[in-house]
N, CA, C and O of each residue as an XYZ file, in Angstrom:
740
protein
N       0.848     -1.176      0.000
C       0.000      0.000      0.000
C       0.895      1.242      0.000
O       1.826      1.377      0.795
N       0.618      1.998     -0.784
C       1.201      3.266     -1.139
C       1.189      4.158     -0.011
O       0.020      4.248      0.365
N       1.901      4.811      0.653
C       1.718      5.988      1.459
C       1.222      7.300      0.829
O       1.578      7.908     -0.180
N      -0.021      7.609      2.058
C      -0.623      9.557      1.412
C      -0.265     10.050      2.043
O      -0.091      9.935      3.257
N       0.097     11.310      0.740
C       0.926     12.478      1.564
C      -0.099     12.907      2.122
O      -1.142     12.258      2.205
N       0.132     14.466      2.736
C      -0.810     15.175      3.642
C      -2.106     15.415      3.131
O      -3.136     15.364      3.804
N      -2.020     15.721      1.725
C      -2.841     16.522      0.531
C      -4.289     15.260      0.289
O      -5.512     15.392      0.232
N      -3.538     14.317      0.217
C      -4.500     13.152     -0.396
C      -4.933     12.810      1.077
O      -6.161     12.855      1.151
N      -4.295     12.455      2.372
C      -4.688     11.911      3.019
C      -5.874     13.467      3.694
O      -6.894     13.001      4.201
N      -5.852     14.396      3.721
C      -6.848     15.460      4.440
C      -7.937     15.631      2.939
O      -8.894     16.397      3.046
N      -7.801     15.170      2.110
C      -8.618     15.050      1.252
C      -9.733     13.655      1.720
O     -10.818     14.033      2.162
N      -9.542     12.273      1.651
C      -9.584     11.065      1.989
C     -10.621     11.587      3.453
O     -11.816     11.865      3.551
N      -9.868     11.559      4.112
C     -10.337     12.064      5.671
C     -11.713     12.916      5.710
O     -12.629     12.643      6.486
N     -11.755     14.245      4.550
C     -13.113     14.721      4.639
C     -13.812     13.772      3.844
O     -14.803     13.292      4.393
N     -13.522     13.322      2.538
C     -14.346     12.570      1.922
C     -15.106     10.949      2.682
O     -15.989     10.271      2.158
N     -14.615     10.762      3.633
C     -14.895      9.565      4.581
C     -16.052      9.847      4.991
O     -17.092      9.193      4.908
N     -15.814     11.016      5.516
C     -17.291     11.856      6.753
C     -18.397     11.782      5.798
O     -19.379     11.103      6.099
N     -18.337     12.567      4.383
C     -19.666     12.501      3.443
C     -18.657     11.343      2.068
O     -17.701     11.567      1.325
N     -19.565     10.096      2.335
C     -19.038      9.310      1.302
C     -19.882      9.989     -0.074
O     -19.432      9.636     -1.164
N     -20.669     10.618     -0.083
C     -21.576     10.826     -1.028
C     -21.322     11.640     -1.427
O     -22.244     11.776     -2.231
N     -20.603     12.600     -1.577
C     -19.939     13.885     -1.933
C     -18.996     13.340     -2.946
O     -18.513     12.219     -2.793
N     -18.716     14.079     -3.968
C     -17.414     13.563     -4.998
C     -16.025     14.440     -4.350
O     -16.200     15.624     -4.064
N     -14.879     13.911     -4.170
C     -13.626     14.460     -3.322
C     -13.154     15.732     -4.072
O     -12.173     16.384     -3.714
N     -13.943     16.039     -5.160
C     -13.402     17.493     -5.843
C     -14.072     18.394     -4.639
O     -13.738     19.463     -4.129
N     -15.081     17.558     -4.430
C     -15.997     18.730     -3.147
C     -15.010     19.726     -2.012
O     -15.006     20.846     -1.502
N     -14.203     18.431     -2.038
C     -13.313     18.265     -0.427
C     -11.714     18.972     -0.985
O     -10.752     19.019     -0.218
N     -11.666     19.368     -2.093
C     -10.024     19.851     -2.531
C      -9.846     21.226     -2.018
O      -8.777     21.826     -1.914
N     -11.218     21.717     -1.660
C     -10.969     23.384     -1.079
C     -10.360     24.316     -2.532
O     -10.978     24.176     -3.587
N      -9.062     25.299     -2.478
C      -9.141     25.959     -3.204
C      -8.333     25.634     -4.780
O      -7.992     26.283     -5.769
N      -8.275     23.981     -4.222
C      -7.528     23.227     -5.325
C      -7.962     23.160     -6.817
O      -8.957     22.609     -7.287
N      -7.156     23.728     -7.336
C      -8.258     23.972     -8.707
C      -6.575     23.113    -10.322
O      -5.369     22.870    -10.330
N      -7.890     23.034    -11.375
C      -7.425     22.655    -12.679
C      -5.920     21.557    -12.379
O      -5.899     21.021    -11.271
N      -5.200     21.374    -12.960
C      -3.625     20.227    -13.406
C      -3.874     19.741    -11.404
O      -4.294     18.660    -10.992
N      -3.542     20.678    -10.741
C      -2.821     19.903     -9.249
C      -4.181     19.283     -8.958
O      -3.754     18.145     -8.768
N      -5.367     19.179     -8.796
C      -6.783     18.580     -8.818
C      -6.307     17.423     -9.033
O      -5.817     16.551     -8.315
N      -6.639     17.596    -10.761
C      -6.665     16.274    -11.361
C      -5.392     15.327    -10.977
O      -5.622     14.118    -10.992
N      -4.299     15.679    -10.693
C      -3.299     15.372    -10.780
C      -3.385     14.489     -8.887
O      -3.008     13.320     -8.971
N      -3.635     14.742     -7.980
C      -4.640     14.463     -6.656
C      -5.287     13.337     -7.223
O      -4.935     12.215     -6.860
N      -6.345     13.508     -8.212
C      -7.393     12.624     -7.998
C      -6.958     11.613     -8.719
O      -7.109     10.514     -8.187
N      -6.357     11.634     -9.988
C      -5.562     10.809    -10.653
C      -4.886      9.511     -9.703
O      -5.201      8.321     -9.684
N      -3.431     10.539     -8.641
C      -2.757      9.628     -7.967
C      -3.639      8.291     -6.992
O      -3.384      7.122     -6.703
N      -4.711      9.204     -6.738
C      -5.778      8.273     -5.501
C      -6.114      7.331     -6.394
O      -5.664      6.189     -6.307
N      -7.195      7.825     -7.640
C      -7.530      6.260     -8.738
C      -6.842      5.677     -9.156
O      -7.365      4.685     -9.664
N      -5.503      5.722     -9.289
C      -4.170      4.931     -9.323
C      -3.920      3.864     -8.395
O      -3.354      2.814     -8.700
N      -4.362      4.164     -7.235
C      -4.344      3.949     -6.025
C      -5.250      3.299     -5.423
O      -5.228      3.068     -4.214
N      -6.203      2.911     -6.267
C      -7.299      2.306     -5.663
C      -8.250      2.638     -4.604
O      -9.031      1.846     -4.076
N      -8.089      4.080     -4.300
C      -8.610      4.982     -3.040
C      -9.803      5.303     -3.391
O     -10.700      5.022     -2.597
N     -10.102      5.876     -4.479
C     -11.198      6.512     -5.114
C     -11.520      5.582     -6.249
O     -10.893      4.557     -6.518
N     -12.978      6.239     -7.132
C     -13.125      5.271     -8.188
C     -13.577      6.721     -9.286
O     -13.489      7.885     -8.897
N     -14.030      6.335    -10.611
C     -14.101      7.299    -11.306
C     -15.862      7.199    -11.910
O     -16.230      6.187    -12.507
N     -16.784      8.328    -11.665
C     -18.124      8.113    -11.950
C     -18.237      9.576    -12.752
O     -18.704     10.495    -12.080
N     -17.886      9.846    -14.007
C     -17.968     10.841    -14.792
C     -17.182     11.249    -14.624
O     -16.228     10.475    -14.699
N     -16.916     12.356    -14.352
C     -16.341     14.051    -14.194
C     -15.754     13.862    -12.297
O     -15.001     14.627    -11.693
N     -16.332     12.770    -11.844
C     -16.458     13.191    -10.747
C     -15.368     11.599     -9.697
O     -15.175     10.475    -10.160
N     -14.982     12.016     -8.571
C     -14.421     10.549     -7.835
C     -15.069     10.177     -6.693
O     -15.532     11.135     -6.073
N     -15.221      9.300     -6.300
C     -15.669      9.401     -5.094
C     -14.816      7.850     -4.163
O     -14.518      6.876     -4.854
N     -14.576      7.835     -2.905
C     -13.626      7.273     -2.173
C     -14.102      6.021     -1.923
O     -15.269      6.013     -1.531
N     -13.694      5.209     -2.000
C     -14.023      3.282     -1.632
C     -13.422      2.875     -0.439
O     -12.763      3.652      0.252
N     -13.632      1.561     -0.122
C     -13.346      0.962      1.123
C     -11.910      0.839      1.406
O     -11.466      0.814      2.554
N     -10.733      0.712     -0.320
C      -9.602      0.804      0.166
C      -9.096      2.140      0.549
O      -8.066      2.268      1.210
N     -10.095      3.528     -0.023
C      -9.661      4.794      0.669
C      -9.840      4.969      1.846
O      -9.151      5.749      2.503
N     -10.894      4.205      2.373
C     -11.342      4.290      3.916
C     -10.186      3.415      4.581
O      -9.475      4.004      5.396
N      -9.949      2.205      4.347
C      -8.483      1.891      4.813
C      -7.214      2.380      5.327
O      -6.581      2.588      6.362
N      -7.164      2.477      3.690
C      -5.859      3.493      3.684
C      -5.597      4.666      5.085
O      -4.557      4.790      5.733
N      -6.911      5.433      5.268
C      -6.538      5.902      6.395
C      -6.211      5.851      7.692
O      -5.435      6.542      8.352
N      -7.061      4.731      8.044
C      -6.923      3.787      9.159
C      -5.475      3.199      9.361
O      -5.051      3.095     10.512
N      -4.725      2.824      8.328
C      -3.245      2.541      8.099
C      -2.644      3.058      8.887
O      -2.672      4.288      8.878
N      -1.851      2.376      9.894
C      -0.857      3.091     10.546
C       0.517      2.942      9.616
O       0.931      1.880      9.151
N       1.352      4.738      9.393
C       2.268      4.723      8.912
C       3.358      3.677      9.986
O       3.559      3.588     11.197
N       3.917      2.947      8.639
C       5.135      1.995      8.868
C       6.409      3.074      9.757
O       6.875      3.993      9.084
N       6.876      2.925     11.118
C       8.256      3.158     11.539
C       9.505      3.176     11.044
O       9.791      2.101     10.515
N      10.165      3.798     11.018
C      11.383      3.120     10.222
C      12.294      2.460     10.926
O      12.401      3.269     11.848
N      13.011      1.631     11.187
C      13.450      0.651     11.778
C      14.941      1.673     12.465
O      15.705      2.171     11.638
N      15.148      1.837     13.652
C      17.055      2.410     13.810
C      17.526      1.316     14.190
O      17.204      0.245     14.705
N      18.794      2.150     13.601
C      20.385      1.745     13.855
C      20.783      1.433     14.698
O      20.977      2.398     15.437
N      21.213      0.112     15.320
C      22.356      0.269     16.425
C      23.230      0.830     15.959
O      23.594      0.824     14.783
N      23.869      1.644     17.271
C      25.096      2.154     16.977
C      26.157      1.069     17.761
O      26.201      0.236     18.666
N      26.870      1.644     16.843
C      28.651      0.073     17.629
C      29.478      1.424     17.349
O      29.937      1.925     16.322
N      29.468      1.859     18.919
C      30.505      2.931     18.860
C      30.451      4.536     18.031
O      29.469      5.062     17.507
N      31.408      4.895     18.099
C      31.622      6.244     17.040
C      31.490      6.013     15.677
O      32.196      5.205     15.075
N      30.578      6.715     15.137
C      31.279      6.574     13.462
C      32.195      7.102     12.843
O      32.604      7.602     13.891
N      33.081      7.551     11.930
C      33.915      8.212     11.695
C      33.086      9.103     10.316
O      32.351      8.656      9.435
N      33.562     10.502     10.578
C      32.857     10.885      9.205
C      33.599     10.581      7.977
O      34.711     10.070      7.846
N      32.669     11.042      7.011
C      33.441     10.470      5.405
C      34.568     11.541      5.182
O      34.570     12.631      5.754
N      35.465     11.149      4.351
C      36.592     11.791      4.360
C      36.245     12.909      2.677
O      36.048     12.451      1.552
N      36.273     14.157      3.017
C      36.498     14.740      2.189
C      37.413     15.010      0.615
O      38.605     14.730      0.741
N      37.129     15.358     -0.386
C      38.488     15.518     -1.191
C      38.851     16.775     -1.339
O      38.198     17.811     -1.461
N      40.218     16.500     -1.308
C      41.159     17.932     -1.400
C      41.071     18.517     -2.616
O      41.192     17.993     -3.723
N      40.841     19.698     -2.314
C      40.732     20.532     -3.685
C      42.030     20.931     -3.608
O      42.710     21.356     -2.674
N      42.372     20.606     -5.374
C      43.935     20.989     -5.830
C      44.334     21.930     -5.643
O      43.638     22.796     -6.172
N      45.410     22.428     -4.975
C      46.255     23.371     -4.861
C      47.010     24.233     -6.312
O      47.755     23.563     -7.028
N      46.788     25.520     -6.613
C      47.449     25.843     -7.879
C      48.871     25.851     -7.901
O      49.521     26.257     -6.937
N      49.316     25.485     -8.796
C      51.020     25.475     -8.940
C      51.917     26.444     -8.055
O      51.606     27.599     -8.343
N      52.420     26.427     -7.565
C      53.532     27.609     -7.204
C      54.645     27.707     -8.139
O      55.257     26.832     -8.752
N      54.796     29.323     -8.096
C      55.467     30.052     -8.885
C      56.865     29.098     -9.332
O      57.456     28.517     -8.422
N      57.317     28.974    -10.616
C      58.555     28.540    -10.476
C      58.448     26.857    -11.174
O      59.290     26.384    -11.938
N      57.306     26.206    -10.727
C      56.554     24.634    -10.812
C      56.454     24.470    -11.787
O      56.115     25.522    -12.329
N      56.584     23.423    -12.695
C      55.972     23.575    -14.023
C      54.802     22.733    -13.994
O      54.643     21.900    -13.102
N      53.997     22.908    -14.906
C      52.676     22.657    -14.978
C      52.485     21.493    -16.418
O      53.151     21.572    -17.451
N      51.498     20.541    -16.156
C      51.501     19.791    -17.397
C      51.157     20.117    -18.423
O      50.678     21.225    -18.181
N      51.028     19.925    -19.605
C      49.827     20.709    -20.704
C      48.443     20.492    -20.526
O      47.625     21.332    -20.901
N      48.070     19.287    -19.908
C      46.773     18.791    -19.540
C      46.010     20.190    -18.814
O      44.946     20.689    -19.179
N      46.763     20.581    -17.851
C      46.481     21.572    -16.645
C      46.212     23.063    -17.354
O      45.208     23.693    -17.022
N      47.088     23.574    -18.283
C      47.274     23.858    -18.751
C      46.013     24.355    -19.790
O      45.383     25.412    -19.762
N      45.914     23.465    -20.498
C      44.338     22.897    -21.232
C      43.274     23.221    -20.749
O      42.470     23.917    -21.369
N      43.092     22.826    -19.682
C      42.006     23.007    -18.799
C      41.510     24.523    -18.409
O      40.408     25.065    -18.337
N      43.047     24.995    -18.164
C      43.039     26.687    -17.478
C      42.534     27.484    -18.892
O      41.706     28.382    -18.739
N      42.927     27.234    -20.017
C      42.635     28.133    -21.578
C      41.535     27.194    -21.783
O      41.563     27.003    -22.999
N      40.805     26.662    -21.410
C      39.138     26.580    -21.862
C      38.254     27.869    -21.634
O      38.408     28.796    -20.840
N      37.391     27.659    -22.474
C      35.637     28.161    -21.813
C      35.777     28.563    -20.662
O      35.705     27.567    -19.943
N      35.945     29.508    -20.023
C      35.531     29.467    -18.425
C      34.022     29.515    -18.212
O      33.209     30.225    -18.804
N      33.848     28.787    -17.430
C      31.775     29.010    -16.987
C      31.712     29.451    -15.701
O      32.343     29.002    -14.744
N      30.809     30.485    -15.714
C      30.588     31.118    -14.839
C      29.767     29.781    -13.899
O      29.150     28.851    -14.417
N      29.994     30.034    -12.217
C      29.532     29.230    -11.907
C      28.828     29.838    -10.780
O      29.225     30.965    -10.483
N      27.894     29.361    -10.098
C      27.493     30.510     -8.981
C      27.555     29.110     -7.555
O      27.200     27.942     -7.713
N      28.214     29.843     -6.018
C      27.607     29.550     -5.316
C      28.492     27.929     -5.032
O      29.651     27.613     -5.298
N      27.338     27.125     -4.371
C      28.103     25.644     -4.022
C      27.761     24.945     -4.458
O      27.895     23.835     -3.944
N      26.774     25.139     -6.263
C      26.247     24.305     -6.796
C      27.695     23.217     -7.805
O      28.916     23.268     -7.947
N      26.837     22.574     -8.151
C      28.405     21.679     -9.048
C      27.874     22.226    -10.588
O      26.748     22.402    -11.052
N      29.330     22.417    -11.173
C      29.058     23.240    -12.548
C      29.228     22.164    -13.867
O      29.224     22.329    -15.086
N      29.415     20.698    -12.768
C      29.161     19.490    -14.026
C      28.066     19.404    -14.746
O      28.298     19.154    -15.929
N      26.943     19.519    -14.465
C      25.996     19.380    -14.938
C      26.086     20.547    -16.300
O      26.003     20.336    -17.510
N      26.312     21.974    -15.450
C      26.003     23.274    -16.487
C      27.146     23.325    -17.502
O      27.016     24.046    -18.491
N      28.325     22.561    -17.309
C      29.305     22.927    -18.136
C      28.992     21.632    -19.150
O      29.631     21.669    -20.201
N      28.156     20.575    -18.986
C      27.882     19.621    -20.174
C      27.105     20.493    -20.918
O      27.241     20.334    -22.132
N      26.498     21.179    -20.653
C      25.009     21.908    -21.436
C      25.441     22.380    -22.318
O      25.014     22.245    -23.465
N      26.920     23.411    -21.786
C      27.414     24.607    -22.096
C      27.932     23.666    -23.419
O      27.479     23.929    -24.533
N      28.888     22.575    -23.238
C      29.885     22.486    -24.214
C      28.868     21.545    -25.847
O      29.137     21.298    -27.022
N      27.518     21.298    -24.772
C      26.679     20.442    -25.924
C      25.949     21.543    -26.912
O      25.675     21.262    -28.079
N      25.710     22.615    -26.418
C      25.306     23.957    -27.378
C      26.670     24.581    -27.748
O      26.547     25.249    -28.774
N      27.870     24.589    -27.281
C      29.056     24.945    -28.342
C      29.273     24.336    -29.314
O      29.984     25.011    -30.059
N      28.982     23.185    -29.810
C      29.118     22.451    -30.399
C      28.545     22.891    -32.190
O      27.490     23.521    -32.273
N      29.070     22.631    -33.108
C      28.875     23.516    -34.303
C      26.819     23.019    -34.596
O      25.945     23.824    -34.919
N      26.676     21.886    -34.400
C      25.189     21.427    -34.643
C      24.637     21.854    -33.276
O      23.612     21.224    -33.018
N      24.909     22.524    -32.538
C      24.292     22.904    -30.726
C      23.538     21.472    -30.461
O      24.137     20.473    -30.858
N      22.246     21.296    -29.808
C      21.403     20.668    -28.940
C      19.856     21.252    -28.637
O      19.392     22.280    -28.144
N      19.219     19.773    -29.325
C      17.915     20.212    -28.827
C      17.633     19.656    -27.353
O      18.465     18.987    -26.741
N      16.446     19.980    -26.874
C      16.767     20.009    -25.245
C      16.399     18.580    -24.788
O      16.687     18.199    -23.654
N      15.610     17.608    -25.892
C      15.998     16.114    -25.259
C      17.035     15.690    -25.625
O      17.156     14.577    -25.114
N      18.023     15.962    -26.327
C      19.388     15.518    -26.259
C      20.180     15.835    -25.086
O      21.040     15.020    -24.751
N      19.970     17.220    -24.206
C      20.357     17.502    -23.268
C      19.936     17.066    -21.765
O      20.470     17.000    -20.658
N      18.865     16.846    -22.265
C      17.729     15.842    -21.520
C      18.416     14.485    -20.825
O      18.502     14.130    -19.649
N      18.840     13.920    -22.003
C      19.380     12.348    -22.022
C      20.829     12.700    -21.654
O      21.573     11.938    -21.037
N      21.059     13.550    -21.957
C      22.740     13.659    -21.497
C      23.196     13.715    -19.975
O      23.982     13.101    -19.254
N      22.361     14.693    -19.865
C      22.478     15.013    -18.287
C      21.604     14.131    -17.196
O      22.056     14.245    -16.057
N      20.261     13.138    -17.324
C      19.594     12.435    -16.888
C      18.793     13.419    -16.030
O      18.199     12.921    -15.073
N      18.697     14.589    -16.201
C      17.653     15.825    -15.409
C      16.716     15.478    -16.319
O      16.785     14.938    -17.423
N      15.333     16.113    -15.289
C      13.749     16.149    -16.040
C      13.972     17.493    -16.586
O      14.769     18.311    -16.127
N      13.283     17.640    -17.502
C      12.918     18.683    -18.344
C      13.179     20.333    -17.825
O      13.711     21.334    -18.303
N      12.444     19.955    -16.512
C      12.156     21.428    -16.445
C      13.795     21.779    -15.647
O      14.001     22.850    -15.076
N      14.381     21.159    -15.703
C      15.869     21.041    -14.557
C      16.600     22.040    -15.517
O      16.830     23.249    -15.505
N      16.902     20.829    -16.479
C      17.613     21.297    -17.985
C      16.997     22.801    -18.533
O      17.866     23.669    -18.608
N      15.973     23.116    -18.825
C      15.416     24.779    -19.133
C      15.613     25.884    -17.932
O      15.737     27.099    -18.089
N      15.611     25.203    -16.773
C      15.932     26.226    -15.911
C      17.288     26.678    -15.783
O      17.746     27.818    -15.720
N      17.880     25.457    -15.756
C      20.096     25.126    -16.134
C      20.470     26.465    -17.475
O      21.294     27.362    -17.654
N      19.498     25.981    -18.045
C      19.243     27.016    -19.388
C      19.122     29.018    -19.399
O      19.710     29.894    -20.032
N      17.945     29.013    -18.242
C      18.106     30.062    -18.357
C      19.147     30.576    -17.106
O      18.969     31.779    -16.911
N      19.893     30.159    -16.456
C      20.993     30.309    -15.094
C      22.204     30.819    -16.250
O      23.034     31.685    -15.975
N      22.142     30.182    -17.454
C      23.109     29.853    -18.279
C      22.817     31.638    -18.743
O      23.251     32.778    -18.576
N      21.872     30.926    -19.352
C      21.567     32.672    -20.313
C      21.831     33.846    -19.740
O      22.161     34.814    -20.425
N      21.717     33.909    -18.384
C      21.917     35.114    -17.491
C      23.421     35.320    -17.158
O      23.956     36.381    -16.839
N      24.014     34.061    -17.300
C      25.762     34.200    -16.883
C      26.090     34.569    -18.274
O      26.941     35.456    -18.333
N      25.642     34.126    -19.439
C      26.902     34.563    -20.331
C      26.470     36.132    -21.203
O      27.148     36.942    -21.834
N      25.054     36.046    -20.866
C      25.300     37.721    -21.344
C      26.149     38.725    -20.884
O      26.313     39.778    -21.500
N      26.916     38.345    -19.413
C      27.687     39.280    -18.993
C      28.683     39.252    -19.576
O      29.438     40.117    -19.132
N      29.387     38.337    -20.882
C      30.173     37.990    -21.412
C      29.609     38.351    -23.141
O      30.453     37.925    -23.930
N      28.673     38.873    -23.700
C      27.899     39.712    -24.539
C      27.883     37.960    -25.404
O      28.590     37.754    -26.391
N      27.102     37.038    -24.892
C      27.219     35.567    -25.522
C      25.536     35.561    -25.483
O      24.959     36.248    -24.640
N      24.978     34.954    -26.201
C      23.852     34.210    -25.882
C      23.592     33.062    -26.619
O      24.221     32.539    -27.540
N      22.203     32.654    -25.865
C      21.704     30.849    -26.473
C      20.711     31.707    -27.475
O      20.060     32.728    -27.253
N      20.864     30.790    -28.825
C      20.721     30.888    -30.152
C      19.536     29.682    -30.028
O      19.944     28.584    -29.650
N      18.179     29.816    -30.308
C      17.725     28.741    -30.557
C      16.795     28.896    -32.092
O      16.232     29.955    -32.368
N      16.762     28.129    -32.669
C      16.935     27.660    -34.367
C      15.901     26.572    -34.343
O      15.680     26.006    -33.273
N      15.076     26.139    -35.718
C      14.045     24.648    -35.517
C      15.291     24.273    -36.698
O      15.727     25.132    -37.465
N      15.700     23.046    -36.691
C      16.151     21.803    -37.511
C      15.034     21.478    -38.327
O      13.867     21.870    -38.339
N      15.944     20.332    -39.284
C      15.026     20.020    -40.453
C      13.782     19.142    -40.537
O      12.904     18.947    -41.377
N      14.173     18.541    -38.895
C      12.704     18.101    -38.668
C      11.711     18.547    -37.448
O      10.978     17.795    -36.806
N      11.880     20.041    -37.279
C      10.950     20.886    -36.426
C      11.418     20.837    -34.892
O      10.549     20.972    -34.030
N      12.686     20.660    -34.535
C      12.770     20.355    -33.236
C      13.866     21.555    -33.202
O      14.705     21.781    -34.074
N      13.690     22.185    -32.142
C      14.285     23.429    -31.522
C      15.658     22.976    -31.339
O      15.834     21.957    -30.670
N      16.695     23.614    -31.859
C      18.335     23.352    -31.836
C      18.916     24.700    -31.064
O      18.965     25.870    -31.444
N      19.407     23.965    -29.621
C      19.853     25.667    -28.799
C      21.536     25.363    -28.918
O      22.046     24.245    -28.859
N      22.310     26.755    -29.115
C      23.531     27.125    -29.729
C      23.865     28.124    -28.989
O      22.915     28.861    -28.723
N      25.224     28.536    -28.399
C      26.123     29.375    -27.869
C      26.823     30.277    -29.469
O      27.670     29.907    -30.283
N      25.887     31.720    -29.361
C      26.145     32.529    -30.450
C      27.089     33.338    -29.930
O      27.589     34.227    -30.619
């Protein structure tokens, strides 16, 4: 049995009191996509059933509430734990040192602006998949990076805002078969 969050389960809970009521009754100021999207998860769920336009709650919704949430089981502890060991961030060369070409390489790239304590792996794949002479439409970037959609467009516009300070922007173009191609102009 699936666990309800707060939303479904104070939904469930009024709909119990009047079984005869359809649970849109009971969503309060819940309106259009997050609704349906509620009533959906419950008929998924076997909580509710579907009679038109409308849901109304069954014996496994009446259950379900009655359900006492599962505990989660603790840990013995055996002693101290030790924390995880950090990695050292590289030290830059000192004066005099010579440096590999690899290092080197790295320092005369692209610099990407990065903000903050986020990791700039993700934004610097984006970056180098729209440098690229054919750029990237955004399920290629999609699949690259394994982010949902809206991750990748938001990565997107974080992007757009760092490199205009650099007079750069994302170029987006339709390809030959209608799919939006975004490019570092």
């Amino acid at each position: 049995m699936k666990a309800l969050t707060n939303v479904q389960r104070k939904i469930l809970t009024a709909a119990s009191k009047q079984p005869k009521l359809p649970i849109e009754e009971h969503m309060g100021r819940m309106k259009g996509s997050a609704a349906r999207q509620v009533a959906y998860s419950l008929l998924c769920s076997g909580y509710v059933i579907e009679d038109g336009d409308n849901h109304y709650i069954t014996d496994e919704g009446v259950a379900a509430l009655s359900a006492k949430k599962a505990k989660p089981a603790k840990a013995e502890k055996k002693g101290k734990q030790k924390p995880a060991k950090e990695a050292k961030a590289k030290k830059p060369a000192a004066k005099g040192k010579k440096v590999s070409k690899k290092a080197k390489a790295a320092d005369t790239e692209a610099v990407t602006p990065t903000e903050g304590d986020k990791p700039a792996k993700g934004r610097q794949l984006l970056i180098n998949m729209m440098s690229r002479e054919e750029g990237a439409t955004g399920q290629q970037m999609v699949d690259a990076t394994g982010w949902q959609k809206g991750a990748v467009f938001g990565t997107l516009s974080k992007i757009r805002k760092l490199l205009a300070t650099s007079n750069q922007v994302i170029a987006s173009d339709k390809d030959d078969s209608g799919k939006l191609v975004y490019k570092i102009a």
